[in-house]
PAROMAR-147333 format. One record per residue: residue number from 1; residue in one letter; x, y, z of N, C-alpha, C in turn. Coordinates in Angstrom, 2 decimals. Example, Ala and Ser with C-alpha at 12.3 -4.5 7.8 and 13.67 -1.06 7.14 Angstrom:
2
NODE   resi   resn       n_u       n_v       n_w      ca_u      ca_v      ca_w       c_u       c_v       c_w
NODE      1      A     13.19     -5.69      7.80     12.30     -4.50      7.80     13.20     -3.30      7.80
NODE      2      S     12.85     -2.25      7.08     13.67     -1.06      7.14     12.90      0.03      7.87
! end
This chain:
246
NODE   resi   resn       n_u       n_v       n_w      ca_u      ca_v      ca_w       c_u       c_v       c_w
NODE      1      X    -56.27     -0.57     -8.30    -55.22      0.42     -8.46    -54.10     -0.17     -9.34
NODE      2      X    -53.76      0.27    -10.52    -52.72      0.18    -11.67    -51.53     -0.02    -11.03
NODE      3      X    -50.28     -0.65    -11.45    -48.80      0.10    -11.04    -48.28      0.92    -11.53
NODE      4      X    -47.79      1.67    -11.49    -47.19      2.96    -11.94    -45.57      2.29    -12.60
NODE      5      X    -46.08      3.03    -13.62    -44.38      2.84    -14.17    -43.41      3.49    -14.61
NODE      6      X    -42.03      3.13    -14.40    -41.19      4.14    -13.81    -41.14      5.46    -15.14
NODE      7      X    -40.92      6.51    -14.80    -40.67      7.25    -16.00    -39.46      7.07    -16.60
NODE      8      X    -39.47      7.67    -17.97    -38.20      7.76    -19.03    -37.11      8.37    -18.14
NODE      9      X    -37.19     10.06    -17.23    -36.95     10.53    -16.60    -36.06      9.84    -15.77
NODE     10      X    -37.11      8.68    -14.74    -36.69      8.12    -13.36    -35.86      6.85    -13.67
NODE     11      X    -35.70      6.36    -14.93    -34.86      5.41    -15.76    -33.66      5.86    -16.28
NODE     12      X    -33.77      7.15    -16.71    -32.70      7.54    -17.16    -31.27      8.00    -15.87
NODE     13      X    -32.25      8.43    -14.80    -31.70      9.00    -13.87    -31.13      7.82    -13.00
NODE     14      X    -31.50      6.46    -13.15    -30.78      5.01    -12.06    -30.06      4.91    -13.32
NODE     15      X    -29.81      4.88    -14.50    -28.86      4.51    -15.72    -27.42      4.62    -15.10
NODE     16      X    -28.21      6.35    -15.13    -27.12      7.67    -14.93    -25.73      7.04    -13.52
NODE     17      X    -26.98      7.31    -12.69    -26.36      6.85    -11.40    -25.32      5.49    -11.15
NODE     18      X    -25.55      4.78    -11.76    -25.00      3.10    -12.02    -23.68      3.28    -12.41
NODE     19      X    -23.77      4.37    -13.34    -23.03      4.74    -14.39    -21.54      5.01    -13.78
NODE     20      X    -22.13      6.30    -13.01    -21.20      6.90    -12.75    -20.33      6.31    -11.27
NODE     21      X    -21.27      5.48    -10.39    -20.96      5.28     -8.97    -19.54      4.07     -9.89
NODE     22      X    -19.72      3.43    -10.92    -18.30      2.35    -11.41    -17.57      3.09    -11.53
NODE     23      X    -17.58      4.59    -12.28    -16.26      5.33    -12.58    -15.25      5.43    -11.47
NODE     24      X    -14.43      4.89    -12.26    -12.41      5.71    -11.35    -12.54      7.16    -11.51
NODE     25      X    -11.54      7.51     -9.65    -11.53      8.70    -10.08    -11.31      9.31    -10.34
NODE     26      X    -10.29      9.10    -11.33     -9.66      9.91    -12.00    -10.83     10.09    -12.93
NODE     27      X    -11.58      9.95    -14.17    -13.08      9.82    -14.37    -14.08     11.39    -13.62
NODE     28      X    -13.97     10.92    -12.43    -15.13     11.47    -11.64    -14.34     12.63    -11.35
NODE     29      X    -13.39     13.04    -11.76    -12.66     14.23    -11.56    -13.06     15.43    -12.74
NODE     30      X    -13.45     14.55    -14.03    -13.13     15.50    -15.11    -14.86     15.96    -15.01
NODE     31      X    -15.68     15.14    -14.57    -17.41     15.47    -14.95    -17.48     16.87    -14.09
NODE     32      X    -19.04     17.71    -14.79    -19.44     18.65    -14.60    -20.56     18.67    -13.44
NODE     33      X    -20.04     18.91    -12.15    -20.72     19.03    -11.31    -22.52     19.42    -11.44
NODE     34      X    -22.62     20.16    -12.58    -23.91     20.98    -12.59    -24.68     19.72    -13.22
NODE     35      X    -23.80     18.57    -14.72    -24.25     17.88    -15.14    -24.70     16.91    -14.08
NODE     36      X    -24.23     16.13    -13.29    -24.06     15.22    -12.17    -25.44     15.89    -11.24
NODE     37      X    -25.52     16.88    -10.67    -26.78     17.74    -10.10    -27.72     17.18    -10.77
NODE     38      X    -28.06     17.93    -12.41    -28.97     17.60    -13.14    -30.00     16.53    -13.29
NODE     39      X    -28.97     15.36    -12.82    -29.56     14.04    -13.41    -29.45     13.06    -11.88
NODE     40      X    -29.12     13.44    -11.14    -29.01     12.75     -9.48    -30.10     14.18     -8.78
NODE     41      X    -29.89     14.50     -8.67    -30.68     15.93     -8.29    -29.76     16.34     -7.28
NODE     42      X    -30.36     17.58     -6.19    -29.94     18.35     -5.62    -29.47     17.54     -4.22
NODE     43      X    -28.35     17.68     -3.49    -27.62     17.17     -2.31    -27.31     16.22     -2.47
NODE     44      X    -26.91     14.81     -3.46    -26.22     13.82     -3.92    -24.75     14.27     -4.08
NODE     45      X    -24.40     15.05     -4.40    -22.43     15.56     -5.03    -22.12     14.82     -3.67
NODE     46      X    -22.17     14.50     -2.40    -21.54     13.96     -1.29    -21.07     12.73     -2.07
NODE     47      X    -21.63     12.04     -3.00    -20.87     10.78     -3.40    -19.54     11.10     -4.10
NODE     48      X    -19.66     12.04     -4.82    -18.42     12.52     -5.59    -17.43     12.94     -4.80
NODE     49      X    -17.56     13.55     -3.55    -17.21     14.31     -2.39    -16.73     13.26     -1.67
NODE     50      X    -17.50     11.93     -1.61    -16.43     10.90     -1.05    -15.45     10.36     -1.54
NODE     51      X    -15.79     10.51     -3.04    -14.40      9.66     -3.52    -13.30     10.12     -3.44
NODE     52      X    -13.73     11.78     -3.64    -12.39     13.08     -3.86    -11.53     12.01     -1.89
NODE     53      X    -12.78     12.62     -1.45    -12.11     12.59     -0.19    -11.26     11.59      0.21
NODE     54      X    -12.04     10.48     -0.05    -10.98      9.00      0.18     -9.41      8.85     -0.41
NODE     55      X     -9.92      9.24     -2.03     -8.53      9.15     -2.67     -7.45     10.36     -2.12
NODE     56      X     -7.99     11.83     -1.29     -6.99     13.15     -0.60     -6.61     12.06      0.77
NODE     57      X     -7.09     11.04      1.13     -6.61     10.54      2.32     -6.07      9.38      2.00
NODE     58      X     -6.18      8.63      1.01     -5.08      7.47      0.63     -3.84      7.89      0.06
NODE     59      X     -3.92      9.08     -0.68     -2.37      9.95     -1.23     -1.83     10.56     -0.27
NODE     60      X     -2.46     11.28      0.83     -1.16     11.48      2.05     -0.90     11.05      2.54
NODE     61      X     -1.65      8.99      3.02     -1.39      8.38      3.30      0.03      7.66      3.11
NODE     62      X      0.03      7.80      1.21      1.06      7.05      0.69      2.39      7.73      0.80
NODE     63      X      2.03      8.99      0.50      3.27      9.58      0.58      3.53     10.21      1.99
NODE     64      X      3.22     10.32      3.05      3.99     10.26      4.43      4.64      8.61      4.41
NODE     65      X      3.69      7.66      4.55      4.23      6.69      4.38      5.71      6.42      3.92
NODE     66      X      5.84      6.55      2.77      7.13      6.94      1.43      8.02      7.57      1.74
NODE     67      X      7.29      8.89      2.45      8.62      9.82      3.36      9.09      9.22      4.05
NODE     68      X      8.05      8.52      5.35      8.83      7.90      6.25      9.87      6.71      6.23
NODE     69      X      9.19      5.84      5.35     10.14      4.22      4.87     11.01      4.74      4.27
NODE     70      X     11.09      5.82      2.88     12.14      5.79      1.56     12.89      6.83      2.31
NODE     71      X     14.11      6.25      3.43     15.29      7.24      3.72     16.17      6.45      4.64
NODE     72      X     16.90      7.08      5.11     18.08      6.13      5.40     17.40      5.66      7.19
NODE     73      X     17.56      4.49      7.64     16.86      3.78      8.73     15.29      4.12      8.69
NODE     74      X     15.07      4.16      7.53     13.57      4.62      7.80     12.84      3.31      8.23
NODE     75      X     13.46      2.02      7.16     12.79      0.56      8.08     13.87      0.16      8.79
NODE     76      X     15.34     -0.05      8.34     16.29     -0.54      9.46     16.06     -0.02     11.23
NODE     77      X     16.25      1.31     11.04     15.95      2.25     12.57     14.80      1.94     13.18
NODE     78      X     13.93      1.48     12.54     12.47      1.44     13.10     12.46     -0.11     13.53
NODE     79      X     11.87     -0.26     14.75     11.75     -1.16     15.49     10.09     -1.95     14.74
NODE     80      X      9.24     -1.12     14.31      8.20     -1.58     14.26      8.08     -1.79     12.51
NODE     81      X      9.09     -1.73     11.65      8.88     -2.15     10.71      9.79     -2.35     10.11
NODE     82      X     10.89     -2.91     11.10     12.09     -3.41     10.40     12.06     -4.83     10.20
NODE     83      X     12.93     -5.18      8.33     12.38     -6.17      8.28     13.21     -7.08      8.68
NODE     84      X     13.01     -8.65      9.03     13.79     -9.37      9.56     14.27    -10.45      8.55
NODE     85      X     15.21    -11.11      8.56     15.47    -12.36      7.85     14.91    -13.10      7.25
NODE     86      X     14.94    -13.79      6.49     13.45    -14.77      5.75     13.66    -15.94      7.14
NODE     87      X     12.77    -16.89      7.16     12.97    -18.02      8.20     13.64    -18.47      8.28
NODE     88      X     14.13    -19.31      6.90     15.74    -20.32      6.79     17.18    -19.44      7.42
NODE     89      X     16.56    -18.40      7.02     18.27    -17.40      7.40     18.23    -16.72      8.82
NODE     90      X     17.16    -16.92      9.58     16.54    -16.86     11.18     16.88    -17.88     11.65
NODE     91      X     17.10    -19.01     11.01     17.07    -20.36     11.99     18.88    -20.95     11.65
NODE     92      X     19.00    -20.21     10.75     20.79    -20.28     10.04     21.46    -19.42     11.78
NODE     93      X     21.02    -18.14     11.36     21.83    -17.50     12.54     21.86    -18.31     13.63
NODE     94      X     20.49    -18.81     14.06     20.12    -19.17     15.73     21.52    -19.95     16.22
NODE     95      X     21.99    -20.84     15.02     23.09    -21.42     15.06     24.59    -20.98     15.20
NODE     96      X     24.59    -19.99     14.55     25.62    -18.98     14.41     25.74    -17.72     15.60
NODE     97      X     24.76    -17.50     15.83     25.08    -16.13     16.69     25.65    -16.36     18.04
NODE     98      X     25.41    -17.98     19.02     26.09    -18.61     20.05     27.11    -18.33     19.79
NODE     99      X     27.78    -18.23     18.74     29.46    -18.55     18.60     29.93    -17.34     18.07
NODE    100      X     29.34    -16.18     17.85     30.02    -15.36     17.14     29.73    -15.09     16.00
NODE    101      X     29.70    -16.10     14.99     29.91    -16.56     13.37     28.67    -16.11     12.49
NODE    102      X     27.52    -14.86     13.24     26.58    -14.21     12.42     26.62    -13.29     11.73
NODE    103      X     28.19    -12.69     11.62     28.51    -11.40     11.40     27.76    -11.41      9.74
NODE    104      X     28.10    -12.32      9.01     27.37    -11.95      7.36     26.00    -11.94      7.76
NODE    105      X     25.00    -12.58      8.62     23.96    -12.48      9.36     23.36    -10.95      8.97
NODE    106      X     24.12    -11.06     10.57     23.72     -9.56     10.44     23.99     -8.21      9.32
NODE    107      X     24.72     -8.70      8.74     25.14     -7.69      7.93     24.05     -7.22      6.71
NODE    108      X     23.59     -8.83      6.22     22.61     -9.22      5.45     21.18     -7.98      5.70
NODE    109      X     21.22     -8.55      6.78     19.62     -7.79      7.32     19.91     -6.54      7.32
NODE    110      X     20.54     -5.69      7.84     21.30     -4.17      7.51     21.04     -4.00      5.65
NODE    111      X     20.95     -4.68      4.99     21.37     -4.46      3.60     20.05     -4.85      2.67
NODE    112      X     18.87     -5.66      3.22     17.84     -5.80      3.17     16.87     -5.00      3.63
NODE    113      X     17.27     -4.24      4.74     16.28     -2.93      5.01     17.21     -1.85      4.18
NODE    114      X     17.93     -1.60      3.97     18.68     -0.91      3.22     17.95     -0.77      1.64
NODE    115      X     17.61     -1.95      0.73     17.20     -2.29     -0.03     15.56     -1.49     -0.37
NODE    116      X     14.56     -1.90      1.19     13.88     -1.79      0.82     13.75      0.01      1.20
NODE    117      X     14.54      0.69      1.63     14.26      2.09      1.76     14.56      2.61      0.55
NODE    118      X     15.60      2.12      0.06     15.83      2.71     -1.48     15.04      2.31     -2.52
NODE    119      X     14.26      1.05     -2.21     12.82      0.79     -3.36     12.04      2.05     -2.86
NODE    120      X     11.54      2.19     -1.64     10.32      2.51     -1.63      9.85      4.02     -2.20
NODE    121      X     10.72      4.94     -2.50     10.21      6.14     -3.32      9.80      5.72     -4.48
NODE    122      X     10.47      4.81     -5.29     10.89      4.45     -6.81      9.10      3.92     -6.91
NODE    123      X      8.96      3.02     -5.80      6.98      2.46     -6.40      5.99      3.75     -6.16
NODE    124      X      6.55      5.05     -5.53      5.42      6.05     -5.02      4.26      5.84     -6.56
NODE    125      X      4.78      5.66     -8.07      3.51      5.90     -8.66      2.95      4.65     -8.67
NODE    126      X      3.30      3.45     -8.17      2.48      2.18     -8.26      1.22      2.33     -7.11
NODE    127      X      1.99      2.92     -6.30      0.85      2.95     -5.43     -0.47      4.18     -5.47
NODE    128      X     -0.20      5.10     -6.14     -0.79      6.05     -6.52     -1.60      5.70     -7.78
NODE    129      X     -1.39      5.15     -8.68     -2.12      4.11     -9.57     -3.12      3.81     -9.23
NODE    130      X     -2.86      2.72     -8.21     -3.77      2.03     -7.40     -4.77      2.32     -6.52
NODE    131      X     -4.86      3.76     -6.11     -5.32      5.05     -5.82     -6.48      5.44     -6.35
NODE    132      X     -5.84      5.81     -8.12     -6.48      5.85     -8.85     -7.90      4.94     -9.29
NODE    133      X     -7.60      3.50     -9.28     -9.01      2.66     -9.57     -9.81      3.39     -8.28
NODE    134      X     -9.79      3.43     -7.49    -11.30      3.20     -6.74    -11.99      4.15     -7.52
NODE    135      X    -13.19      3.38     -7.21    -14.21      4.28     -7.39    -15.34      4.96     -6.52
NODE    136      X    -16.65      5.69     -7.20    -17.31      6.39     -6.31    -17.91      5.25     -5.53
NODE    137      X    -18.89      4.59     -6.09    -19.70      3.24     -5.00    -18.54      2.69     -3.61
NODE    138      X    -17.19      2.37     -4.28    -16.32      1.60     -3.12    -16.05      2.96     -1.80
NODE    139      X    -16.21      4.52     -2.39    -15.36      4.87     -1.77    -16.87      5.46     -0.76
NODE    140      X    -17.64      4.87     -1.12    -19.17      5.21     -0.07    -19.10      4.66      1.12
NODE    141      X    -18.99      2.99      0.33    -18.67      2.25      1.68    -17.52      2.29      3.01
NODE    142      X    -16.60      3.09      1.67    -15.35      3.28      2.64    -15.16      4.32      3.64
NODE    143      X    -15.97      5.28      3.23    -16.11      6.54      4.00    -17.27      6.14      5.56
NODE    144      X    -18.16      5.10      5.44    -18.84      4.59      6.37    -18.04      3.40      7.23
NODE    145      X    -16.98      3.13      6.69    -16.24      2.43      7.03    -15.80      2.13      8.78
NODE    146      X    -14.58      1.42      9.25    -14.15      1.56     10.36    -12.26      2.33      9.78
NODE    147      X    -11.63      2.80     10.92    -10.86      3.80     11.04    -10.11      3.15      9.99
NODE    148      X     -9.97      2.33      9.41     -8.57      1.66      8.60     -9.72      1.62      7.21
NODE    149      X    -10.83      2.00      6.95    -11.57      0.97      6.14    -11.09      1.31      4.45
NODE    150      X    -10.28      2.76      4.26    -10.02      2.67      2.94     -8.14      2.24      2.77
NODE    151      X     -7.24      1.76      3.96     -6.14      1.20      3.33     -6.59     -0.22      3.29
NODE    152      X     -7.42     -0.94      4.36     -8.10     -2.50      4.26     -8.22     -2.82      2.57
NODE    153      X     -9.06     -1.66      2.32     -9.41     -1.91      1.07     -8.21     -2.15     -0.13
NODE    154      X     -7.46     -0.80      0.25     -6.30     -0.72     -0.98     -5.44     -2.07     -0.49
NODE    155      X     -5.12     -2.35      0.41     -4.62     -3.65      0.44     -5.25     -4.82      0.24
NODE    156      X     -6.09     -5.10      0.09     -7.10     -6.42     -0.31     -6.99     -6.19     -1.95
NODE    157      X     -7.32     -4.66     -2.62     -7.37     -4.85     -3.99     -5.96     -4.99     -4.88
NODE    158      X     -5.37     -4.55     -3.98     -4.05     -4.26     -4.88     -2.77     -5.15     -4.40
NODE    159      X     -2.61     -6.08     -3.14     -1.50     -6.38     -2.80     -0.87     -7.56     -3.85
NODE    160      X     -1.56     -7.85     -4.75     -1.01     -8.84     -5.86     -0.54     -7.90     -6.41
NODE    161      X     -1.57     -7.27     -7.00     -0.41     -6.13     -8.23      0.56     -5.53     -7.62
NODE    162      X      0.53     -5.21     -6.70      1.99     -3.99     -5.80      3.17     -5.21     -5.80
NODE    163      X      2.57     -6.59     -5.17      3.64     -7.36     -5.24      4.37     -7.34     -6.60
NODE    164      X      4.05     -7.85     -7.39      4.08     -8.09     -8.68      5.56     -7.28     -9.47
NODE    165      X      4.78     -5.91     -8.82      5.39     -4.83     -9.92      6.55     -4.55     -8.58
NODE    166      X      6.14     -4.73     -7.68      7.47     -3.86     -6.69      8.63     -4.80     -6.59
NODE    167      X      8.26     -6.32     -6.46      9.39     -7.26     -6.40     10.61     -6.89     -7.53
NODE    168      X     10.84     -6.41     -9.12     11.66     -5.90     -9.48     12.43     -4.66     -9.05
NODE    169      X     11.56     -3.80     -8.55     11.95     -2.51     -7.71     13.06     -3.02     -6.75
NODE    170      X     13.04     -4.58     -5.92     13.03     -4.21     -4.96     14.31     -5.07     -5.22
NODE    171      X     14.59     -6.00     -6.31     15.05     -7.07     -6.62     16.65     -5.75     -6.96
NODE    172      X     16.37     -4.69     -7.86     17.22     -4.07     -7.84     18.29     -3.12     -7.12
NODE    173      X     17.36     -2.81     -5.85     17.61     -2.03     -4.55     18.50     -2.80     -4.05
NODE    174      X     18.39     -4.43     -3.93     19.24     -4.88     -3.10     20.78     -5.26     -3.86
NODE    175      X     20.38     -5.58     -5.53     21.65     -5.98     -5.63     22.57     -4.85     -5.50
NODE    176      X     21.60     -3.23     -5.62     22.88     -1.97     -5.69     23.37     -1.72     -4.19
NODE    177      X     22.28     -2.51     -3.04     23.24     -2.33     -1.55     24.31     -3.49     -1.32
NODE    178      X     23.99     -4.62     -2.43     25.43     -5.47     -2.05     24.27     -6.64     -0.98
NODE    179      X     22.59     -6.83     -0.78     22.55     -7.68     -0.39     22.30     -9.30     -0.80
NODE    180      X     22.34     -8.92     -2.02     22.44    -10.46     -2.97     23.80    -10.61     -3.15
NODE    181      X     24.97     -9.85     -3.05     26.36    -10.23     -2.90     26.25    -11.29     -1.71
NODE    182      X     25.89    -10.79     -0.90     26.10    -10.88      0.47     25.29    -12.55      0.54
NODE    183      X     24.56    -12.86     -0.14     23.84    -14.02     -0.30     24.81    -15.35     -1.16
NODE    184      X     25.56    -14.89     -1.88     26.16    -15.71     -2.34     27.51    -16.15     -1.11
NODE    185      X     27.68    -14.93     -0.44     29.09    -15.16      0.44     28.47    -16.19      1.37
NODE    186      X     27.56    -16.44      1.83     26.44    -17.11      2.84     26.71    -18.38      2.57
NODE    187      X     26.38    -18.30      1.26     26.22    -19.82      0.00     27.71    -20.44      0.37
NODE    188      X     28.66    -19.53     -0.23     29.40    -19.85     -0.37     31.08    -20.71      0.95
NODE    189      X     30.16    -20.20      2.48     31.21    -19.85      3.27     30.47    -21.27      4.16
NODE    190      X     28.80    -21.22      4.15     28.20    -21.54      4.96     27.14    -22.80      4.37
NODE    191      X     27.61    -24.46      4.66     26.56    -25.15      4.18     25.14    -25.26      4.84
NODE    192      X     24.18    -24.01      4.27     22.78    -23.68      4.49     21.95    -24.63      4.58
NODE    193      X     22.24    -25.76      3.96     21.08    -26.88      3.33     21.50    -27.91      4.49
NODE    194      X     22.82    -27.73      5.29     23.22    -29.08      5.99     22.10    -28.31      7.32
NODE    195      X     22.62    -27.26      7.48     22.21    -26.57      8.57     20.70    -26.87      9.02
NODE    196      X     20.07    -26.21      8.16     18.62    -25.95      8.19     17.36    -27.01      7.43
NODE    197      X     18.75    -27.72      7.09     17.57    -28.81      6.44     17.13    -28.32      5.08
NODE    198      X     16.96    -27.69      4.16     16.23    -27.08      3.63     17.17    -26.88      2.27
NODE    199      X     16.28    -27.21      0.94     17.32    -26.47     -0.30     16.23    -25.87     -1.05
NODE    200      X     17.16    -24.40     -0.90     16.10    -23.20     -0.96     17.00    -22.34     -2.18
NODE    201      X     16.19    -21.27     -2.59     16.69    -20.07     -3.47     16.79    -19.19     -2.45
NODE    202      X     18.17    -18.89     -2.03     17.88    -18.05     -0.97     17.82    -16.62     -1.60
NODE    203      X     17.85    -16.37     -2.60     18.35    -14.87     -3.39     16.54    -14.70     -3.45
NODE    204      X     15.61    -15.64     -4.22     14.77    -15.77     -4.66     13.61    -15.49     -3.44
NODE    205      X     14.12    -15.99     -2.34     13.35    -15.85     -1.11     13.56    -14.60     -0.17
NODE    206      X     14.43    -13.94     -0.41     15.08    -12.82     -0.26     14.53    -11.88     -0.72
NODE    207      X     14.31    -11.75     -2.08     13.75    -10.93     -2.54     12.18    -10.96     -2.12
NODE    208      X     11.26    -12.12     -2.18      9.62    -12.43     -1.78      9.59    -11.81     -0.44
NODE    209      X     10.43    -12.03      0.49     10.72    -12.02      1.90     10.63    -10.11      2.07
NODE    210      X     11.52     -9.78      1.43     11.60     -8.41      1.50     10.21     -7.43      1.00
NODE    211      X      9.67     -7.81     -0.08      8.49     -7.15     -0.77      7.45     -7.13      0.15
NODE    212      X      7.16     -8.63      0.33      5.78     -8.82      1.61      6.23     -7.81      2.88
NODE    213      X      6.88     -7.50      3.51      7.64     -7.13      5.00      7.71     -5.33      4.40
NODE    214      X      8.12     -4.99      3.17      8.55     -3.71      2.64      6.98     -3.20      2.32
NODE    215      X      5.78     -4.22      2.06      4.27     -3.37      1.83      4.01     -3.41      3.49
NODE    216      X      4.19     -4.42      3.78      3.13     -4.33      5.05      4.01     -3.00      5.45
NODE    217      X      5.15     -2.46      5.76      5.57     -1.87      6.34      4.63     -0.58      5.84
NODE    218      X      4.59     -0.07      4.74      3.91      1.07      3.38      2.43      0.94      4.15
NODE    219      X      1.78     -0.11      4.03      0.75      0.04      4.58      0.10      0.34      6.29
NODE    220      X      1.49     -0.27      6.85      1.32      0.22      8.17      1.20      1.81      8.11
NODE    221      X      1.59      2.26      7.57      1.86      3.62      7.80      0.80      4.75      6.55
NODE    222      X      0.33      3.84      6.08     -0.99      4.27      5.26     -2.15      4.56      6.41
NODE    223      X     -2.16      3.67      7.49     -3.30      3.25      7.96     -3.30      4.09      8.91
NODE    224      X     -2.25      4.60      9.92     -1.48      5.58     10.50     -2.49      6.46     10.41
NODE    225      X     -2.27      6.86      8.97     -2.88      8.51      8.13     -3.55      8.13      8.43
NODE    226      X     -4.79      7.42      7.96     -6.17      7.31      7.57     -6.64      7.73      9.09
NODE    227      X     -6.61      6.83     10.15     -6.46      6.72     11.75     -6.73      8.50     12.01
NODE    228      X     -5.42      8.55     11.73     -5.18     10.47     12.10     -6.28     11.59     11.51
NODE    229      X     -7.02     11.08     10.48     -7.17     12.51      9.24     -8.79     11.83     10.14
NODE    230      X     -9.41     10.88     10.31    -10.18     10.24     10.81    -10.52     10.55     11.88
NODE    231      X     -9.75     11.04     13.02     -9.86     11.10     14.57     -9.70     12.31     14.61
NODE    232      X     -8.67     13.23     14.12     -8.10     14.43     14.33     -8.50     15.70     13.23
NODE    233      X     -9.00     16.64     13.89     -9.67     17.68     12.49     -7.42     18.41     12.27
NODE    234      X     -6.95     18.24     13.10     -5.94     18.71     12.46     -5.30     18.16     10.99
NODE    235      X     -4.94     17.05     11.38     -4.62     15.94     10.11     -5.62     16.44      8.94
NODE    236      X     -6.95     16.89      8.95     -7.01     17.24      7.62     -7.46     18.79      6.80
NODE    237      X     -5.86     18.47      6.22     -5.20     19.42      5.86     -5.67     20.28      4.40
NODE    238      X     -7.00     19.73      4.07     -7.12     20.35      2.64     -8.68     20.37      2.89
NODE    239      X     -9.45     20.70      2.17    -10.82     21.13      2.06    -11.56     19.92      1.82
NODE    240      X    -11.06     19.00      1.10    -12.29     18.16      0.54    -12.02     17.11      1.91
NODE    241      X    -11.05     16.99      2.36    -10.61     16.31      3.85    -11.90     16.77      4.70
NODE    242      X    -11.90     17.59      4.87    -12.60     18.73      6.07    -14.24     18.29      5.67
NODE    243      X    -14.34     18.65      4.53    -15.58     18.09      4.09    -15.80     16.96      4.64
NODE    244      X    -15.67     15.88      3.98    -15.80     14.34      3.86    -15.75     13.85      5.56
NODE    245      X    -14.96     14.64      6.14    -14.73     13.60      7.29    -14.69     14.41      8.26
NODE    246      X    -15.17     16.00      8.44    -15.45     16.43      9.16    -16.83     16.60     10.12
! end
């Protein structure tokens, strides 16, 4: 018995497929469903159907998220994602707050969550960007996933770049709340380096300090969604939702 070999047809059609499962979806948005049929055949569109779906549940993700962080105590008020001091300026107070003498302390941290509520609308398109790359193959796996499995993802692919690009966002938020003022008065009132041992950039660490603490916070609340639209047929609120994950 011969082997059979594959047809032009059945070659053209794994090409096809290869092809398209790399596309972003923004990409997989513009193709012709009937074309995609044609050449995958009949009841395959579920792959396309996942990506729609993943990326309708990482964008309401982001932007409830966005709603919730980008407003006034949205991280200060919040107990579960308010951010705290960098370490050196945690172990500065420990010293200070016995006696009274934390008041720039505290004031600091008020002005650092402050900071990062007023970044966090300003990155809504960084993170929506980032949205954008996945593609159909990732968003297969992701849809088989566990309840978190497509923000896991957006945070594993993207938390360099979000860092990257949001640390200026965020670098500017604070000097317009006055908390890099507030860093020099520190400097200036308080010898930091005798204290804590330590000679640091505290402006510089301030800002790193805030970005890392200001995503995780974004992503806590990505994952939230995903959780909800996942468990609950209410949460999803649009058709290709209902589809995908109903």
């Amino acid at each position: 018995m011969t082997d059979r070999k594959p047809t032009l047809m059945t070659s053209t059609r794994r090409t096809v497929l290869l092809s398209l499962s790399a596309l972003p979806l923004a990409a997989c948005e513009t193709l012709d469903p009937a074309l995609i049929e044609g050449v995958l055949g009949a009841g395959t569109l579920s792959e396309g159907d996942a990506a729609l779906g993943i990326r309708a549940a990482l964008d309401n993700g982001v932007g409830n998220a966005l709603s919730k962080l980008g407003r006034r105590d949205g991280f200060f008020g919040n107990p579960v994602v308010r951010i705290p001091l960098p370490a050196v300026l945690q172990d500065l107070q420990s010293y200070l707050a016995p006696v009274g003498a934390d008041g720039l302390l505290v004031e600091l941290q008020q002005q650092l969550n402050r900071g990062a509520e007023k970044a966090a609308p300003v990155a809504r398109d960084i993170f929506i960007g980032a949205v954008r790359d996945l593609t159909i193959r990732d968003a297969i796996g992701i849809v088989r996933g566990s309840d978190t499995a497509a923000t896991d993802y957006l945070r594993t692919r993207t938390s360099a770049d979000l860092t990257t690009l949001f640390a200026p966002i965020l670098q500017d938020a604070l000097a317009d709340t006055g908390a890099l003022r507030l860093i020099d008065e520190v400097e200036s009132q308080i010898p930091v380096a005798l204290v804590t041992g330590a000679d640091v950039d505290l402006k510089r660490d301030l800002v790193r300090h805030g970005v890392d603490h200001a995503l995780r916070g974004v992503f806590h609340y990505i994952a939230e969604e995903e959780v909800a639209i996942r468990r609950d047929p209410a949460a999803r609120t649009s058709a290709i939702l209902k589809r995908v994950f109903g």
